[in-house]
C-alpha positions as CSV (number, residue, x, y, z in Angstrom):
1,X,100.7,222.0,88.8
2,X,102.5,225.1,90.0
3,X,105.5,223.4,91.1
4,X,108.0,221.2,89.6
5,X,107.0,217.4,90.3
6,X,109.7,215.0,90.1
7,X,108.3,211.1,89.2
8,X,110.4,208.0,88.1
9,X,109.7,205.6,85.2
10,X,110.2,202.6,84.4
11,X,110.0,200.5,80.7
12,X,110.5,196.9,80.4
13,X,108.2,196.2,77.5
14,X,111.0,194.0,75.6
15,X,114.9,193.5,75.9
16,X,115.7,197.0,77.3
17,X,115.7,197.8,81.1
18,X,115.4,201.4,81.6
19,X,114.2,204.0,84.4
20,X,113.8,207.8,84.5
21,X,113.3,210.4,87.0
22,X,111.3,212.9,84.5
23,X,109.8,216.7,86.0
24,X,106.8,218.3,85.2
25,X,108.4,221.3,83.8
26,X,109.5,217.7,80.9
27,X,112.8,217.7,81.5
28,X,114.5,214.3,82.0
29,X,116.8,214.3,84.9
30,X,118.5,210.7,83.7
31,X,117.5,208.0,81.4
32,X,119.2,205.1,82.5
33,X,119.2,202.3,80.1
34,X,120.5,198.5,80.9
35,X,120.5,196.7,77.2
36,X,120.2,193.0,77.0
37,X,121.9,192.6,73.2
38,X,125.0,190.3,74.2
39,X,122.4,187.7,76.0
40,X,120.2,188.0,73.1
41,X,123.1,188.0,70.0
42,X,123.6,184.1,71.2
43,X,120.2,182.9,70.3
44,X,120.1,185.8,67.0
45,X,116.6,187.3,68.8
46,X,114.9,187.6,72.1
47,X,114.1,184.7,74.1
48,X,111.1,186.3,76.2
49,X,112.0,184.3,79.0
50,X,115.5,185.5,79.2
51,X,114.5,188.5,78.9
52,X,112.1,189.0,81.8
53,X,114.8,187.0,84.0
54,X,117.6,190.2,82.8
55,X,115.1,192.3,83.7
56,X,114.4,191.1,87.1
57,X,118.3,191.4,87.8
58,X,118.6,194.5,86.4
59,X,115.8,196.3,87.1
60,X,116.6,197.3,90.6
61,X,120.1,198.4,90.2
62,X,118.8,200.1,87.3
63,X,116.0,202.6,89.1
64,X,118.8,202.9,91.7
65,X,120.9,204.5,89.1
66,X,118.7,206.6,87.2
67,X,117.9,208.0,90.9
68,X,121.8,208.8,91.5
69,X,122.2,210.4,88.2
70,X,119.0,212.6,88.3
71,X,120.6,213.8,92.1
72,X,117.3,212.9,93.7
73,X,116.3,210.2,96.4
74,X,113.5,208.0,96.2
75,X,111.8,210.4,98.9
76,X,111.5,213.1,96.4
77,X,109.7,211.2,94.0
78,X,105.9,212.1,93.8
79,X,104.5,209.4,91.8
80,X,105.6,206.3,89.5
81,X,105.2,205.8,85.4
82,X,105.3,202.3,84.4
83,X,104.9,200.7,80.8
84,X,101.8,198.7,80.9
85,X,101.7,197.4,77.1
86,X,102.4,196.2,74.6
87,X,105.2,193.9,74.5
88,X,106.5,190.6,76.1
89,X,103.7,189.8,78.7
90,X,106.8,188.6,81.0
91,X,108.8,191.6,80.5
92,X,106.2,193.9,81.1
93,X,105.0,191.7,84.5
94,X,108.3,192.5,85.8
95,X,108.5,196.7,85.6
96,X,104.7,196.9,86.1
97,X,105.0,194.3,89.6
98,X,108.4,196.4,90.4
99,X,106.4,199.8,90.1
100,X,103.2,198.8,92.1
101,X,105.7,197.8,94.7
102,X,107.5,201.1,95.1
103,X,104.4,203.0,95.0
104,X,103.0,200.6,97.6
105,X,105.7,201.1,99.9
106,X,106.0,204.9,99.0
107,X,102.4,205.8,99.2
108,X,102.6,207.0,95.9
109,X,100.5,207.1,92.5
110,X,101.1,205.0,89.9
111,X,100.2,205.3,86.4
112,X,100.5,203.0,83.0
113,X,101.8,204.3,79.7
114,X,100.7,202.6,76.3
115,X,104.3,201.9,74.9
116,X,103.3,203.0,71.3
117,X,101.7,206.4,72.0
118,X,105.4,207.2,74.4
119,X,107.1,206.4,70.8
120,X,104.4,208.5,69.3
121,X,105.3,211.8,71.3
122,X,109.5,210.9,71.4
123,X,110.9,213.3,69.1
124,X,110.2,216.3,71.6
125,X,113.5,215.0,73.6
126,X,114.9,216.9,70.8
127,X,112.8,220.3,71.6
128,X,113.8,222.8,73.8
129,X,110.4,223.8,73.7
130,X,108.1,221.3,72.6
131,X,105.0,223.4,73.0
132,X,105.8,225.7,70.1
133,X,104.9,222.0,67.9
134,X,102.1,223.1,65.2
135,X,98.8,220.4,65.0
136,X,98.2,218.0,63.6
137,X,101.4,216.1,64.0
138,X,101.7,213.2,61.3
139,X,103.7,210.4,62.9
140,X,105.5,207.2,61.5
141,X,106.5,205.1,64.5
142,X,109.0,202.2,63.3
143,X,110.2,199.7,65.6
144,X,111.2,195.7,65.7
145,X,107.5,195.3,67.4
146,X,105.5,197.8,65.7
147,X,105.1,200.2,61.8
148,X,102.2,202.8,62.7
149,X,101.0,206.0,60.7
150,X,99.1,208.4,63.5
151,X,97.4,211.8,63.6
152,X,98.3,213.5,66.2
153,X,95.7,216.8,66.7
154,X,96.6,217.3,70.1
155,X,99.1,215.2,73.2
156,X,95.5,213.8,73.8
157,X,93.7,213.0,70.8
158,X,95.3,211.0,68.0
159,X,93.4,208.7,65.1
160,X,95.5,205.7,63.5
161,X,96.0,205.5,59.8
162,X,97.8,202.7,59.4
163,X,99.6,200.0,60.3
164,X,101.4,196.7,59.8
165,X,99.3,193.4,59.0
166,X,102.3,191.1,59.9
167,X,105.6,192.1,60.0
168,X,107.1,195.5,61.8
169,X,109.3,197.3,59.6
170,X,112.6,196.1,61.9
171,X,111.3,193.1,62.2
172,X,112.0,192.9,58.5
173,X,115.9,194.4,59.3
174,X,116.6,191.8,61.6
175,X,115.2,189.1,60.0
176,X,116.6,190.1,56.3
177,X,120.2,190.1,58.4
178,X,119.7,186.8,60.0
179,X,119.3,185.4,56.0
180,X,122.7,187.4,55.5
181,X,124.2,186.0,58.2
182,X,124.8,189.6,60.3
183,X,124.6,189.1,64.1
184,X,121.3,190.4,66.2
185,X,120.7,193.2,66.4
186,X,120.4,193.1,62.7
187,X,118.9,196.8,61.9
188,X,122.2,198.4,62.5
189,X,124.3,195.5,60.9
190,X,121.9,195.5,58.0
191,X,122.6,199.4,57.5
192,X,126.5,199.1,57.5
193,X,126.5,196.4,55.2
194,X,124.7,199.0,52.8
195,X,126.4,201.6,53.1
196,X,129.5,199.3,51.6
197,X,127.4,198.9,48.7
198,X,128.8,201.2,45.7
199,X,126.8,201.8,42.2
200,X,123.0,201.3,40.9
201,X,121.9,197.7,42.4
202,X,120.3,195.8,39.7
203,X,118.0,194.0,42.5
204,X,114.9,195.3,43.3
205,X,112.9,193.5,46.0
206,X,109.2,194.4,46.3
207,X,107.5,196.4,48.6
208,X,104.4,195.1,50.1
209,X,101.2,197.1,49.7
210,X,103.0,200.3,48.4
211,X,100.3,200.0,45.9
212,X,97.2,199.3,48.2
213,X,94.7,202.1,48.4
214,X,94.7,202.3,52.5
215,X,98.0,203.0,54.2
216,X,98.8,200.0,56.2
217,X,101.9,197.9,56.0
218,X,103.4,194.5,55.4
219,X,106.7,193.4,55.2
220,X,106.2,189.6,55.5
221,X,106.7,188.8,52.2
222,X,109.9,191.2,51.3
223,X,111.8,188.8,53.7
224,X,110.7,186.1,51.7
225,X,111.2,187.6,48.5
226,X,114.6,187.9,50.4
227,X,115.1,184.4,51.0
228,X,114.3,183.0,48.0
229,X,116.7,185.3,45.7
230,X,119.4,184.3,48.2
231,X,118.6,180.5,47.3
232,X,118.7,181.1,43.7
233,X,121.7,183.4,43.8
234,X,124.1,182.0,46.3
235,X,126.6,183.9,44.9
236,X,125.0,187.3,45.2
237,X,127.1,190.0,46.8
238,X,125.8,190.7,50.4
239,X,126.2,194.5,50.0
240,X,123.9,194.5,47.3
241,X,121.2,192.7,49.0
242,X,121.4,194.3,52.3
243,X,121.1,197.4,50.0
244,X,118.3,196.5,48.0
245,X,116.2,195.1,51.2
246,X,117.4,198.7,53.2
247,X,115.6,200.3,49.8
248,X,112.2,198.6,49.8
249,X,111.8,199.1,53.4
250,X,112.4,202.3,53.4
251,X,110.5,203.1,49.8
252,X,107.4,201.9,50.9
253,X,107.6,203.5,54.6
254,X,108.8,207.1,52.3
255,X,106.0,206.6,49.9
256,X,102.7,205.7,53.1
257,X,103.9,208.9,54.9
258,X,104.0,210.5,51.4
259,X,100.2,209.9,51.0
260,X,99.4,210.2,54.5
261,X,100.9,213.9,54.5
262,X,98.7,214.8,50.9
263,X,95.7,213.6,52.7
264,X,95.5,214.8,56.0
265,X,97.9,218.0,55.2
266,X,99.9,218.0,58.9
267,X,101.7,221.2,59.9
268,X,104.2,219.0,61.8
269,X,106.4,215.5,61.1
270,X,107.8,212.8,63.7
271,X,109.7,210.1,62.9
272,X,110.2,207.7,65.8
273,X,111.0,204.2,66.9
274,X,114.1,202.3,66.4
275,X,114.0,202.0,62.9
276,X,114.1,205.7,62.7
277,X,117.8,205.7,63.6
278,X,118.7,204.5,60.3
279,X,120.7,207.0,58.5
280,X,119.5,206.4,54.9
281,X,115.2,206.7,56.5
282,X,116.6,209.8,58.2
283,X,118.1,211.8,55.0
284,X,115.2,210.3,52.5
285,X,112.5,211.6,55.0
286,X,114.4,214.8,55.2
287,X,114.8,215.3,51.5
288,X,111.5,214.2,51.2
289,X,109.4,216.9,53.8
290,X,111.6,219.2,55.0
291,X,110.7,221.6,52.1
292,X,107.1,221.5,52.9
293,X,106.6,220.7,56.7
294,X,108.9,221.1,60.0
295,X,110.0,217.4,60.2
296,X,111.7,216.0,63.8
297,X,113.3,212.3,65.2
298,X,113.7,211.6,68.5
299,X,117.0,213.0,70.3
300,X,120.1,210.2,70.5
301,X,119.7,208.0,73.0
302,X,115.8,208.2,72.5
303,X,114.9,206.0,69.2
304,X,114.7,202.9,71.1
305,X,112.9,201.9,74.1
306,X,113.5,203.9,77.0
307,X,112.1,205.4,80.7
308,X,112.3,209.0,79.6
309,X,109.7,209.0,77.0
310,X,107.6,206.7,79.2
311,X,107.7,209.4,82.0
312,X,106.8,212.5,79.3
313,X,103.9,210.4,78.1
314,X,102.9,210.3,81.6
315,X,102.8,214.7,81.7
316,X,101.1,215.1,78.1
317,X,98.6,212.7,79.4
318,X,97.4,215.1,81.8
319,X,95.2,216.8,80.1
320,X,94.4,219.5,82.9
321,X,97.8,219.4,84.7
322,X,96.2,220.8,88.5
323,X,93.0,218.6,88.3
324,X,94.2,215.7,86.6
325,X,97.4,215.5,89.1
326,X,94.7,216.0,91.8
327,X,92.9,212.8,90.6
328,X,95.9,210.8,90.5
329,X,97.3,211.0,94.0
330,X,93.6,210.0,94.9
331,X,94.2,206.7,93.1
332,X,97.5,205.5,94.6
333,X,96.3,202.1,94.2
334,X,95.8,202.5,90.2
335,X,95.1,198.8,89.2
336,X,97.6,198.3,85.8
């Protein structure tokens, strides 16, 4: 591609509504992100069906801002970037249906993105040249939904090392401040609550398969490890538990990427996903590699879900920009 190609995207894949008008030179014009959290905070989680009616309200207003912020019209866009999974099957009905629409009435091509692998490539909002990024990339992706270790050795080719058997890693934050009593969204409620903690905690909850020889996950049984000290010590300060559960999850996610990075020996760290907003993961994994290995999170505004990583997944995923581009504008009726 010679020539800067403007397309919009849209994620939906959970509780966030967000579009994107991305260019192929990778920047992101506008990232425009409606968040569902006060519908959700009543019932202390999402309610998929709640969530894919938000989304239907929201979705259209939404595109219609990202489009004013960007400074482009809708006849300016060249093709359309749509999360196709995973996530809430509702959720995801209603950006994928919303994007097969425009691009039906536009003429244009449509593309799906695999939600994970736009986590996977989100710390290069941070970049101002991404391209300069040394393979293989080791990657820990940390979300409510999803705890994955990935080898990246190029935008196109990445193995899986590992990843969680029940639980996601926020999964465990939110439920662990649920047993506290902290109101959804409980990751960032969970991490303030720790950080009022002061001293050595004598509690120290386990962490599932730190142990095991593979590098997958679980985190299952730390919230009931969680639940049943609470139940036995209903006295127990709150601040040292939210502590103590903030250390296990983030000893065992430290220690995985630890033996990942002796095995497979990356020249480059990401840490994305939601999870990887948390302060205390941040400076551990910066103490941790920085020494021994360029290490990167995803810019603010970018740990969560959102359009703009969808629409950058879309660009790496071409893996010859000219003849790949030239094969999706003669598919403008891409089935998702």
């Amino acid at each position: 591609m010679s020539r800067d190609i403007k397309i919009l995207a849209i994620e939906t894949s959970c509780d966030e509504t967000s579009a994107s008008v991305v260019g192929s030179d990778y920047k992101i014009l506008s990232n425009i992100t409606y968040s569902q959290i006060p519908f959700h905070q009543k019932t202390q989680g999402v309610v998929p069906e709640v969530a894919s009616r938000l989304h239907e309200k929201k979705i259209i207003p939404t595109i219609e801002n990202a489009l004013k912020s960007a400074g482009i019209k809708i006849e300016q866009i060249e093709a359309v970037a749509v999360t196709q999974g995973p996530g809430l099957v509702g959720s995801l009905l209603v950006g994928v249906e919303t994007a097969k629409t425009i691009a039906w009435l536009r003429h244009l091509p449509i593309q799906g993105v695999n939600h994970i692998y736009a986590h996977l490539i989100s710390p290069i909002t941070s970049f101002d040249n991404f391209k300069t990024i040394k393979f293989p990339v080791l990657v820990l992706t940390a979300s409510g939904g999803h705890t994955f270790l990935v080898l990246l050795l190029s935008w196109t080719n990445y193995q899986v090392l590992g990843q969680t058997i029940d639980d996601a890693s926020g999964e465990a934050f939110d439920k662990i401040a649920t047993l506290l009593g902290l109101p959804y969204p409980g990751g960032p409620a969970l991490e303030k609550l720790a950080r009022e903690f002061q001293g050595q905690s004598k509690i120290i909850f386990p962490s599932p398969k730190i142990n095991s020889d593979d590098l997958n996950f679980s985190f299952s049984g730390l919230k009931t490890a969680v639940l049943y000290y609470l139940q036995k010590n209903p006295g127990a300060k709150k601040t040292e538990v939210a502590y103590a559960s903030q250390q296990a999850i983030i000893k065992v996610l430290v220690e995985k990427t630890e033996r990942a990075f002796a095995q497979f020996k990356p020249k480059t760290i990401f840490i994305a996903g939601g999870v990887s907003a948390n302060n205390a993961l941040r400076q551990t994994m910066i103490e941790k590699f920085s020494a021994r290995a360029p290490i990167y999170f995803p810019a603010k505004g970018f740990f969560g879900d959102n359009a703009g990583m969808i629409g950058l997944a879309f660009f790496l995923n071409l893996k010859t920009p000219s003849e790949a581009w030239d094969k999706i504008k003669a598919q403008p009726n891409l089935k998702l």
